[in-house]
C-alpha positions as CSV (number, residue, x, y, z in Angstrom):
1,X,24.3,2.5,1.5
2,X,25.8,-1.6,1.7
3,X,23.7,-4.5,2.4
4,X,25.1,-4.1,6.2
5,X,23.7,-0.9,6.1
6,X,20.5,-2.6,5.0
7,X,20.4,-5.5,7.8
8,X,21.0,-2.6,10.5
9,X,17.7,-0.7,9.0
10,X,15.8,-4.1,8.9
11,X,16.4,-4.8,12.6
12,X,15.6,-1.4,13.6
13,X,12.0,-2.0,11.5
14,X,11.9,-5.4,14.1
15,X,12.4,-3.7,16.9
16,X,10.3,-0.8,16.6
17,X,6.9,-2.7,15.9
18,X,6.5,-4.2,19.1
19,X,5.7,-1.3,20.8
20,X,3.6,0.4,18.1
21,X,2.3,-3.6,17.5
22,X,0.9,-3.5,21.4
23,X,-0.6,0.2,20.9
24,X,-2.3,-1.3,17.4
25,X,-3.2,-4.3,19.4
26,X,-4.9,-2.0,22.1
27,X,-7.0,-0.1,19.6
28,X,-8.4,-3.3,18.1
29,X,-9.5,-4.5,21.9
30,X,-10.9,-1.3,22.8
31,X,-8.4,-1.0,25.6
32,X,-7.2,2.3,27.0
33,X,-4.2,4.2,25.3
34,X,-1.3,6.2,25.9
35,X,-2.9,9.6,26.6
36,X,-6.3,8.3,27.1
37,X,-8.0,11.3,29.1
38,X,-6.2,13.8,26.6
39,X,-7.6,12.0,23.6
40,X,-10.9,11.8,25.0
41,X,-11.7,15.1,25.4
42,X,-10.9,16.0,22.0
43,X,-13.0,13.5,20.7
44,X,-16.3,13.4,23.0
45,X,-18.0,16.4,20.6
46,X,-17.3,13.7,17.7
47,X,-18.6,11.0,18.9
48,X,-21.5,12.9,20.5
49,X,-22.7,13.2,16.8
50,X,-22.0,10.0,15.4
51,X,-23.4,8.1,18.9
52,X,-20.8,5.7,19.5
53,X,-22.5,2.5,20.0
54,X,-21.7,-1.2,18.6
55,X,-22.7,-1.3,15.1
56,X,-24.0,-4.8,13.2
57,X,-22.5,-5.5,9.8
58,X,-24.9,-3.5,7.6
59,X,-24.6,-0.5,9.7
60,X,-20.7,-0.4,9.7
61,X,-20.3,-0.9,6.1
62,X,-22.6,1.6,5.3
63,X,-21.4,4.3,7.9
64,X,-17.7,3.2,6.2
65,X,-19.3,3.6,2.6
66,X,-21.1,6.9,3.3
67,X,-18.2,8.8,4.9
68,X,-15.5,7.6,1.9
69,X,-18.4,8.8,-1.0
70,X,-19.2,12.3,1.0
71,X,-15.7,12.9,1.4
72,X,-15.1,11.6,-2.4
73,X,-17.6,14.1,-4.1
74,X,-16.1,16.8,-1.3
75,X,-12.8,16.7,-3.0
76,X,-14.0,16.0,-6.6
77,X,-15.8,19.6,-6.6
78,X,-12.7,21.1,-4.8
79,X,-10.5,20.0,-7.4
80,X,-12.4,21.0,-10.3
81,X,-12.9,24.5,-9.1
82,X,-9.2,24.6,-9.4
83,X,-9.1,23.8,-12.7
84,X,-9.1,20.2,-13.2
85,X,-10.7,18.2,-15.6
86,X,-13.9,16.5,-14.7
87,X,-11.6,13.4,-15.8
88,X,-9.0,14.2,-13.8
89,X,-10.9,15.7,-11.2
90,X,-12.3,12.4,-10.6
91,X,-9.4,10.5,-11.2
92,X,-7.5,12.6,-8.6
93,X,-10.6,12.6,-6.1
94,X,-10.9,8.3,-6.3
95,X,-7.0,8.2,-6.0
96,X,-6.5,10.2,-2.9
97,X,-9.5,8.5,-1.3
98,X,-8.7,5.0,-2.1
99,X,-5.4,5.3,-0.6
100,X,-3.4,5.1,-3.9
101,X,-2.1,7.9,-5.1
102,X,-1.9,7.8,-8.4
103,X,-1.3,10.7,-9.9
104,X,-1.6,11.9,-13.8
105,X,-0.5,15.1,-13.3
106,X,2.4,16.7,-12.8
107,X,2.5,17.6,-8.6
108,X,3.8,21.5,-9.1
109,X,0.6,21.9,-11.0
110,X,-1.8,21.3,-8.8
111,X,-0.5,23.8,-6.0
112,X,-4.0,25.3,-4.9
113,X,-4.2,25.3,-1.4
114,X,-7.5,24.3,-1.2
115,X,-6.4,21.3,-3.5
116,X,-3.7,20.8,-1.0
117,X,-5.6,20.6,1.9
118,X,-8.5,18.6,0.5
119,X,-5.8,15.9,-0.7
120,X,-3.8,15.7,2.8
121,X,-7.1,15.0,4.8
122,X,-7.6,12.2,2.2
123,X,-4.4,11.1,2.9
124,X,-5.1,10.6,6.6
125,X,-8.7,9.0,6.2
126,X,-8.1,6.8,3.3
127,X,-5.6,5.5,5.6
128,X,-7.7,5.5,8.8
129,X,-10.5,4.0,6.8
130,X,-8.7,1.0,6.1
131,X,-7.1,0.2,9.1
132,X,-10.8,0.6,10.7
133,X,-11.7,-2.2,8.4
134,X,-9.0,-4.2,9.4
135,X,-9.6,-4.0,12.8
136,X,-13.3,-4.8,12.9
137,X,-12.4,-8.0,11.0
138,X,-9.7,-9.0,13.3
139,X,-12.4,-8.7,16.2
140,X,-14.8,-10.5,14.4
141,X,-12.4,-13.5,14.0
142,X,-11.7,-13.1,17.4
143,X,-15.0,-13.2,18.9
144,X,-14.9,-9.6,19.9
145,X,-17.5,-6.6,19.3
146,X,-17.5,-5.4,15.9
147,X,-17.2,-1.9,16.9
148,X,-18.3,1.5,15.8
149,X,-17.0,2.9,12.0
150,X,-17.1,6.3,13.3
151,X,-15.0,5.5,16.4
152,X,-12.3,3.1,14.7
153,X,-11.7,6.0,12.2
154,X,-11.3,8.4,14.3
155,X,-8.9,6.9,17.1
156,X,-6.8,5.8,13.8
157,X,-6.3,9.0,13.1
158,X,-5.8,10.6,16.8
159,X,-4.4,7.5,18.2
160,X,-2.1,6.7,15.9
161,X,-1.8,8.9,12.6
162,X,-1.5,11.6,13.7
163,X,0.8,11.7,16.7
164,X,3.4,9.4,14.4
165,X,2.9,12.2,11.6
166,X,3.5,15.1,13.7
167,X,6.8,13.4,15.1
168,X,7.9,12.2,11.8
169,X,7.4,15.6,10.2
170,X,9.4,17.6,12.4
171,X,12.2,15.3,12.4
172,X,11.8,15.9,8.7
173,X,11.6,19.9,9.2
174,X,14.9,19.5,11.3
175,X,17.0,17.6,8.4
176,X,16.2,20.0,5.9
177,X,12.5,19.5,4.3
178,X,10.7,22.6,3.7
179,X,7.5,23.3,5.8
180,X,5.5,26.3,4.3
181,X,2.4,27.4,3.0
182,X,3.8,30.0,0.4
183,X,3.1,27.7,-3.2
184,X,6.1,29.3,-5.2
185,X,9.2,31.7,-4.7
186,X,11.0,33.4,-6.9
187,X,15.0,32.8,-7.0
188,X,18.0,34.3,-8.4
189,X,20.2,31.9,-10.2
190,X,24.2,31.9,-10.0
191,X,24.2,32.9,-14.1
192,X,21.9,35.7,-12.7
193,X,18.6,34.8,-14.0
194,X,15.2,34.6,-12.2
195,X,13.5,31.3,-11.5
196,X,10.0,30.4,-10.2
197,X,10.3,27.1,-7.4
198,X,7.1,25.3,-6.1
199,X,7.1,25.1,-2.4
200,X,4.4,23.8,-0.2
201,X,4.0,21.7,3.1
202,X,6.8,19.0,2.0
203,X,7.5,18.1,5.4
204,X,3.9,17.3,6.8
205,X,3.0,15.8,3.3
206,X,5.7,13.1,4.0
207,X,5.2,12.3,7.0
208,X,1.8,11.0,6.4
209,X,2.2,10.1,2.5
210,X,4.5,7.4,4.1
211,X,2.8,6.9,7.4
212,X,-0.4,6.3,5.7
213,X,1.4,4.5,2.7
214,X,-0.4,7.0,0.0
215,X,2.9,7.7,-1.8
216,X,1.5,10.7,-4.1
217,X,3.8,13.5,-4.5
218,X,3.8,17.4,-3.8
219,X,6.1,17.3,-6.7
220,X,6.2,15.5,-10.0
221,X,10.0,13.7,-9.2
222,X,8.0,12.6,-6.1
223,X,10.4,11.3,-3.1
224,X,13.7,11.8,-5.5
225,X,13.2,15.6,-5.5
226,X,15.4,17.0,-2.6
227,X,11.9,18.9,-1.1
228,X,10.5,15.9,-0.7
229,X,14.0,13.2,0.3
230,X,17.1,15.4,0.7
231,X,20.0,13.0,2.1
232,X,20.2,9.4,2.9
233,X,18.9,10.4,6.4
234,X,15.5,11.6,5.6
235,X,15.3,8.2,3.1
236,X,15.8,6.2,5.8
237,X,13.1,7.9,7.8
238,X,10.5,8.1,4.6
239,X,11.5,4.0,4.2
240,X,11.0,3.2,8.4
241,X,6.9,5.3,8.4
242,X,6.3,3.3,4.8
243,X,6.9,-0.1,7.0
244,X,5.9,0.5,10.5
245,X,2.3,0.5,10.6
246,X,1.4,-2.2,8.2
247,X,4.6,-4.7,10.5
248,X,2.9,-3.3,13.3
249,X,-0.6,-4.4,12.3
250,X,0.4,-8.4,12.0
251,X,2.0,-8.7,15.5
252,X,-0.4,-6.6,16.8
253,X,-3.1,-9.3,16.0
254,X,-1.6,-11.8,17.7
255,X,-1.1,-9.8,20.9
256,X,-5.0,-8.9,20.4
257,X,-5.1,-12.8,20.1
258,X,-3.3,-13.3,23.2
259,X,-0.6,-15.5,21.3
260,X,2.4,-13.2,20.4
261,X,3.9,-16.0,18.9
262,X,1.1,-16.0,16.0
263,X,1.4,-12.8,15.0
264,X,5.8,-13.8,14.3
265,X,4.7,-16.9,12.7
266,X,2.2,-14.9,10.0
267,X,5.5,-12.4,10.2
268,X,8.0,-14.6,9.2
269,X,7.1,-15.8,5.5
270,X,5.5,-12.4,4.9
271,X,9.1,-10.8,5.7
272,X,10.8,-13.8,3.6
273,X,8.4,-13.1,0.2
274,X,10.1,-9.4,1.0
275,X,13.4,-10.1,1.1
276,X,13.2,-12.2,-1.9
277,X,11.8,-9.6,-4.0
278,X,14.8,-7.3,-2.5
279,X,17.0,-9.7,-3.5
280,X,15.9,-10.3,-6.8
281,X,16.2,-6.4,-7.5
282,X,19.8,-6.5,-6.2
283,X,20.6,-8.9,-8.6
284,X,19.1,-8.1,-11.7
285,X,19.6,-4.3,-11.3
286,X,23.3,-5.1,-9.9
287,X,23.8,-7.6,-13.5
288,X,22.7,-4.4,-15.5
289,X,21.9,-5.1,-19.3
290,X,24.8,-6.9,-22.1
291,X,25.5,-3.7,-24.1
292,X,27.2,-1.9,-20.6
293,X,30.2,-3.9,-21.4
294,X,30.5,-2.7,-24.6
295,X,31.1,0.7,-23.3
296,X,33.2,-1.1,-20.3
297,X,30.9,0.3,-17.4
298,X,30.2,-2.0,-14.9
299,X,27.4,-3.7,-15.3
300,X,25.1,-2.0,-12.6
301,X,21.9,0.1,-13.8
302,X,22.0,3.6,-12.7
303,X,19.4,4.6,-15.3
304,X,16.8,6.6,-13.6
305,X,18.3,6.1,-10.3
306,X,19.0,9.1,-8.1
307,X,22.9,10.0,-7.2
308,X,22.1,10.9,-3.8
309,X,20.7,7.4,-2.8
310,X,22.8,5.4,-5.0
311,X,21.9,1.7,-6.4
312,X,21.4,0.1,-2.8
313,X,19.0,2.8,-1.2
314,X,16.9,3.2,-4.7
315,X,16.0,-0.4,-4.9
316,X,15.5,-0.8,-1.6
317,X,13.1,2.0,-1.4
318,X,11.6,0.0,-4.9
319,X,10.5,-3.1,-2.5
320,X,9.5,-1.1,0.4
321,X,7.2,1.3,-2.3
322,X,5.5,-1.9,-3.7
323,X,5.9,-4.5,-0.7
324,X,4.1,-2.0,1.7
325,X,1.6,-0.6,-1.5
326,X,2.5,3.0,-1.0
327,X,3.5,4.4,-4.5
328,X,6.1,7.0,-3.7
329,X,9.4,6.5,-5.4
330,X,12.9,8.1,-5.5
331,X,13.8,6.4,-8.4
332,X,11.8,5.8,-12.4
333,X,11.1,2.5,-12.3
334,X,10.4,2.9,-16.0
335,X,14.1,2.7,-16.0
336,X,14.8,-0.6,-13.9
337,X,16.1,-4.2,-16.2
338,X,13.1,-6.1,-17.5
339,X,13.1,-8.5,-14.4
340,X,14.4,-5.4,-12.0
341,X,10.9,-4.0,-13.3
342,X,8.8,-7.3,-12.7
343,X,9.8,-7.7,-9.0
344,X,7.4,-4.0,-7.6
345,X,4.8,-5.6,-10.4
346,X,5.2,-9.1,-8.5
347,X,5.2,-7.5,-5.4
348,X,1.6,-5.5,-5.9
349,X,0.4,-9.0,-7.8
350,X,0.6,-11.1,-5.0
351,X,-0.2,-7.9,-2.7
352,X,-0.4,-9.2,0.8
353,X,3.6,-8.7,1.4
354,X,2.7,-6.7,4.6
355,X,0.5,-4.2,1.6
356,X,-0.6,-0.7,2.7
357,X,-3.0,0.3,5.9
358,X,-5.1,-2.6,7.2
359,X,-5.9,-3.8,3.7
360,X,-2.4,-5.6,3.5
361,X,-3.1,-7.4,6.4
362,X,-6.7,-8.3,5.8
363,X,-5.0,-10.4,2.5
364,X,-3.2,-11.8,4.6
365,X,-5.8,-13.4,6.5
366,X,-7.8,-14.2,3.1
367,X,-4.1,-16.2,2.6
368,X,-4.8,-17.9,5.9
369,X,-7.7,-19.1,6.0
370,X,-7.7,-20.4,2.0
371,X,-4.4,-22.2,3.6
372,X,-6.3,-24.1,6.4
373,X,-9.0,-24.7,4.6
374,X,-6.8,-27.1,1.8
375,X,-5.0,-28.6,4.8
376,X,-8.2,-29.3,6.1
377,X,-9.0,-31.1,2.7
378,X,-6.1,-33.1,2.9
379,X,-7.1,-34.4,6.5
380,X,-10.4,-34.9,5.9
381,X,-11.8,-32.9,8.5
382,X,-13.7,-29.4,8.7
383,X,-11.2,-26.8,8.8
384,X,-11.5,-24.4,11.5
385,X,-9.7,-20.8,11.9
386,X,-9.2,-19.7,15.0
387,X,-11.9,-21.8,16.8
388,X,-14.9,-21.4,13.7
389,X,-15.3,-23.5,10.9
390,X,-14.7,-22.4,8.0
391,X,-17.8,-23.4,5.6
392,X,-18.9,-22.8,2.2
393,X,-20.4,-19.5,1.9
394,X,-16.6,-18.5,3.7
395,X,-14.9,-19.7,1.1
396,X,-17.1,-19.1,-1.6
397,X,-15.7,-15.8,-1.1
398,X,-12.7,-15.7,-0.2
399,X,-12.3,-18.5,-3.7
400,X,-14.0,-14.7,-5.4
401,X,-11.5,-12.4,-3.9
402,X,-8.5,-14.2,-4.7
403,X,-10.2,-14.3,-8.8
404,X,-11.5,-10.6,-8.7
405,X,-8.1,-9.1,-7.9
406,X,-6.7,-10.5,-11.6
407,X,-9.4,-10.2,-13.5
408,X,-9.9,-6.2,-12.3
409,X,-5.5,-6.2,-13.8
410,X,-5.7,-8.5,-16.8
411,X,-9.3,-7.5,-18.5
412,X,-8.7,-3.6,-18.3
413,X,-4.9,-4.6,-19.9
414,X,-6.5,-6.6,-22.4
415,X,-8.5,-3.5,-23.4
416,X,-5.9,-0.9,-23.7
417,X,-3.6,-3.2,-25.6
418,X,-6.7,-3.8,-28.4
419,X,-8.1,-0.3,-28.1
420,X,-6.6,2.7,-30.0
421,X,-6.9,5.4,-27.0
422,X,-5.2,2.7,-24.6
423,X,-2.2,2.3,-27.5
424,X,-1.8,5.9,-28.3
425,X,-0.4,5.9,-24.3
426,X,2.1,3.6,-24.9
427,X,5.6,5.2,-25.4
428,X,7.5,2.2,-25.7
429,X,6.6,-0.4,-28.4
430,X,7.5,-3.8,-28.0
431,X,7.5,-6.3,-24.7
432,X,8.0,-2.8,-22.6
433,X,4.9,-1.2,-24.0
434,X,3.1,-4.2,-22.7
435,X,4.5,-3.9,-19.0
436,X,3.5,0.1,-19.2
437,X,0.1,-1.2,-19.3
438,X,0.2,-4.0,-17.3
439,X,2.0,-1.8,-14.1
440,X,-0.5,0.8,-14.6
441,X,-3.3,-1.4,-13.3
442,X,-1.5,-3.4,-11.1
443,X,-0.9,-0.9,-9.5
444,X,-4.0,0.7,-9.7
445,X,-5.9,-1.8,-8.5
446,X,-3.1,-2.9,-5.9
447,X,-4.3,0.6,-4.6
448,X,-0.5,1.2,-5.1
449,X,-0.1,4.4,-7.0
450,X,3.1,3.9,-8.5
451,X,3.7,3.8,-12.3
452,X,6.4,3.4,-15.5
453,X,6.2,7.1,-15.9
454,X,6.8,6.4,-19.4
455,X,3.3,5.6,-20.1
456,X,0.8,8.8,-21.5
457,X,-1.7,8.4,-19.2
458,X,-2.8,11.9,-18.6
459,X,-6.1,11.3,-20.6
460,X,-9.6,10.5,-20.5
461,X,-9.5,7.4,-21.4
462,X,-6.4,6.0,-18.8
463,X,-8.4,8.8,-15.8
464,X,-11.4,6.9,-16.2
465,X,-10.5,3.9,-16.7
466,X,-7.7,3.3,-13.8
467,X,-10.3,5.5,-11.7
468,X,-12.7,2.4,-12.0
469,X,-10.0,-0.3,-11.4
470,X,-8.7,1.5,-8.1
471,X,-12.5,1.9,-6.8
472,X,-12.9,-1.7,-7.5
473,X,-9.8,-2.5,-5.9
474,X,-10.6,-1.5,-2.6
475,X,-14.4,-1.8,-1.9
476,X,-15.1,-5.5,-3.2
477,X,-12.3,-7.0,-0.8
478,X,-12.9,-4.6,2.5
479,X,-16.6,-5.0,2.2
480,X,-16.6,-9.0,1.6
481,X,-13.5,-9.5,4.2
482,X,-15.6,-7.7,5.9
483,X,-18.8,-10.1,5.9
484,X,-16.3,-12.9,6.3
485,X,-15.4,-11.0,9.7
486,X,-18.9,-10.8,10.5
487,X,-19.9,-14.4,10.0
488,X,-17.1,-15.9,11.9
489,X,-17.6,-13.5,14.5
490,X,-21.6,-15.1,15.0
491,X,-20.2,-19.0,14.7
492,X,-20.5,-20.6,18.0
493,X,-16.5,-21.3,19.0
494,X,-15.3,-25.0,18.5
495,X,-12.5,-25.6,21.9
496,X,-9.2,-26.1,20.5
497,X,-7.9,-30.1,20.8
498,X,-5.7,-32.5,19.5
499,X,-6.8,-32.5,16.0
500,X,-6.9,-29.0,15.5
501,X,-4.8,-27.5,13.0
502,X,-2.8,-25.2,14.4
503,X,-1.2,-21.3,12.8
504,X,1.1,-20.2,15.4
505,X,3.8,-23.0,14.2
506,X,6.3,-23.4,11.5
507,X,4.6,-25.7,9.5
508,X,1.7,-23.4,8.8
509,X,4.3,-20.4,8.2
510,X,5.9,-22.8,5.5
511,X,2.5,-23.3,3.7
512,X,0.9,-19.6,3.6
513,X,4.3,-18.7,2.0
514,X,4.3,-21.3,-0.5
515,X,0.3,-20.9,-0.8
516,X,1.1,-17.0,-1.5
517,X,4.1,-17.7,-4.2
518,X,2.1,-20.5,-5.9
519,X,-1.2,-18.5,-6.6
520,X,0.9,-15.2,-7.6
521,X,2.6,-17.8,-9.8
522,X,-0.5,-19.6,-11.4
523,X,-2.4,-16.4,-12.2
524,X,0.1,-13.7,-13.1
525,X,3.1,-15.6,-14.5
526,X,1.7,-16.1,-18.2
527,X,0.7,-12.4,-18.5
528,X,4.5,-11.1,-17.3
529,X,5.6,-13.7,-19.8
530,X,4.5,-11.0,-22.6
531,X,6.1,-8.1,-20.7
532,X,9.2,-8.4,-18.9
533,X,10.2,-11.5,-19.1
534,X,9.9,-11.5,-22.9
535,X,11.8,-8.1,-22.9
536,X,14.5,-9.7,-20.2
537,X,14.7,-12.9,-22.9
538,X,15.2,-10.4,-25.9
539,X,18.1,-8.4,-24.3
540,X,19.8,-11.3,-22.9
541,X,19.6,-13.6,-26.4
């Protein structure tokens, strides 16, 4: 793969989220669909049960609450009947259900079918559940009916989820993935020995690990095992259903607004922070470590990387994994240059570079409004987003969510780095050890799922303990975006005039990417300081 090779795949990601944006756009309206009279019919039972009327704040939250913990506990006894650990058991269970992924197990092992199955449906409603979230917040900035839970999750999954999954996994089947139910079979070597191989559904299980940006594994090498990614072909195809969705999302709001041109002016520093980080992995991965030329090799790091891909694809698929917040890698990342390394922990810090279903977006939008509200300040005038003003109980918590997402990273870092269980993990002493740590939560609460695979974490201690960060990481935002949502939605709309300060422009593209790179800079940059940067400053004298 060459960096031309990489501009042709990034225009192809353009182009292809205007259509899905309009469909995405048409789900947030409650506007008919492609397929409409077919869709219905399959859903009418569903929605006989759940009675698909408008809900009010309390009752959506709660419906979106009481689904994810019935589902949760579903799964939990499902995986320790197949022989789990109640520690793992729930660590798996919160994982799957927060949209994460993270695994601490190997993926071969856990080849019950019932396990299987219980995982995949997590796969498609963690996913659905977000972007149900998102949507009812977009409406209620947008002065449109909240909506019903039941119904948003549901037409995520039919409308959208599903139809893409089925298409992406057959192309998948047709390029050489495996599609089976059979767990093992037993093959004969060319030295004429026996060997046991895990199979299982590889091609469905991509199609909506990516789609739904989950990222966890039916095997332990994840998306470098040829099961999972066999050629370049399938990488591009795993890389294009990571992105589509959450691109599709941010120009789909401003078609739902009725102002295309908003939705490519929140688009283009959001793309930017993303090619910087890509960038920034080119380089320092390209640069490679002093001691290479000592042994006269050329400088780039092919550590860890996969010979398939080669350097351009694997890092790619590094900023895609931890732009887009889906986990799944095809390269070890424990293996990337100190800074090579920071950039996927930068990348689930700041997390609002496009990030995973719906959540991504609705950080975004936390990014927004905190933006108009200091240029407001500066003017001297009441800020107002998208018509409402944007008072103090608004920003009292968006100020809250911007905090929680580092404390719920640095405290639980803090602990494990004093704490003799969360030491005895570390594999790696030194300025790495630290950045074990400190990925392991980002991306735990980053909802992420990723990890320097060099870390022990496959006990009690690291289960429970990331289990707590990745439920904290994604109730307290969705259900406080949420009631921000809600209490714009019931503020009587100000008319747009002179003085009005507008976000479908330049300037305000300008100042929510600097607003984003400045408060992923404040909070994080001292705490990377005693990981990779450190390590980067010790290699490089």
């Amino acid at each position: 793969m060459s960096l031309f090779d990489v501009f042709i795949f990034l225009i192809v990601f353009i182009l292809l989220i205007v259509p899905v944006g309009k469909h995405i756009s048409k789900l947030i309206l409650h506007e008919e669909t492609i397929f409409e009279s077919f869709f219905s019919k399959i859903e009418k039972f569903i929605f006989k049960i759940t009675k698909n009327q408008n809900m009010n704040i309390k009752t959506y939250i709660g419906a979106f609450l009481g689904i994810n913990l019935t589902m949760l506990i579903l799964t939990y006894i499902i995986l320790a009947l197949d022989g789990s650990s109640p520690s793992l058991a729930f660590n798996t269970a919160v994982s799957f259900m927060t949209n994460t992924n993270l695994q601490h197990y190997s993926g071969e092992w856990l080849n019950g079918t019932m396990s299987r199955l219980a995982l995949i449906n997590l796969m498609f409603t963690s996913a659905a559940s977000g972007l149900a979230v998102s949507m009812a917040i977009i409406r209620g900035i947008l002065k449109i009916r909240l909506g019903n839970f039941f119904e948003d999750l549901v037409k995520s999954i039919t409308r959208l989820l599903l139809p893409l999954s089925i298409i992406a996994a057959i192309i998948l089947v047709i390029l050489g993935i495996p599609q089976t139910f059979n767990t093992q079979a037993v093959v004969k070597t060319l030295e004429g020995q026996y060997q046991v191989l895990t199979l299982g559904p590889s091609a469905a299980w991509e199609a909506i690990k990516h789609l739904g940006t989950n990222g966890g594994g039916i095997f332990s090498a994840n998306s470098s095992h040829p099961f999972e990614n066999i050629s370049l072909y399938t990488n591009y195809i795993e890389m294009i259903c990571m992105m589509i969705i959450p691109g599709a999302t941010i120009i789909g709001f401003g078609m739902a607004a009725k102002n295309k041109k908003q939705g490519w002016f929140i688009f283009l520093p959001i793309f930017t922070l993303f090619l910087f980080s890509f960038f920034m992995l080119y380089y320092f991965e390209k640069q490679g470590v002093p001691i290479f030329s000592k042994y006269g090799l050329n400088g780039i790091n092919m550590e860890g990387k996969e010979m398939r891909f080669g350097f351009i694809a694997s890092i790619l698929f590094t900023d895609i994994t931890t732009s887009f917040t889906t986990g799944s890698v095809n390269n070890m990342y424990d293996s990337l240059t100190p800074i090579g390394g920071m950039i996927p922990l930068w990348n689930m810090m700041l997390n609002c570079i496009f990030g995973g279903k719906g959540v991504g977006f609705m950080n975004i939008l936390m990014y927004m409004m905190f933006g108009v509200f200091l240029c407001g300040l500066m003017v001297g005038r009441t800020p107002e987003f998208f018509g409402k003003k944007l008072e103090a109980k608004e920003m009292q918590i968006i100020t809250f969510l911007i905090l929680i997402h580092p404390i719920i990273i640095l405290v639980p870092s803090a602990i494990s780095l004093i704490n003799d269980l969360g030491i005895s993990g570390i594999t790696n002493s030194g300025f790495h050890g630290i950045s074990q740590v400190l990925y392991e939560y980002t991306s735990s609460a980053a909802n992420n799922g990723s990890g320097f695979e060099g870390l022990g974490d496959g006990t009690a201690f690291w289960n429970i303990m990331t289990g707590i960060v990745m439920l904290l990481g994604r109730y307290i935002s969705m259900i406080l975006m949420l009631m921000v949502g809600y209490s714009l939605y019931k503020k009587q709309a100000i008319p747009v005039n002179a003085s009005t300060f507008k976000t479908d422009n330049l300037t305000f593209s300008f100042i929510l990417f600097f607003i984003i790179l400045i408060i992923g800079a404040l909070t994080f940059l001292p705490a990377l300081a005693l990981g990779p940067i450190a390590e980067h400053l010790s290699i490089w004298g």
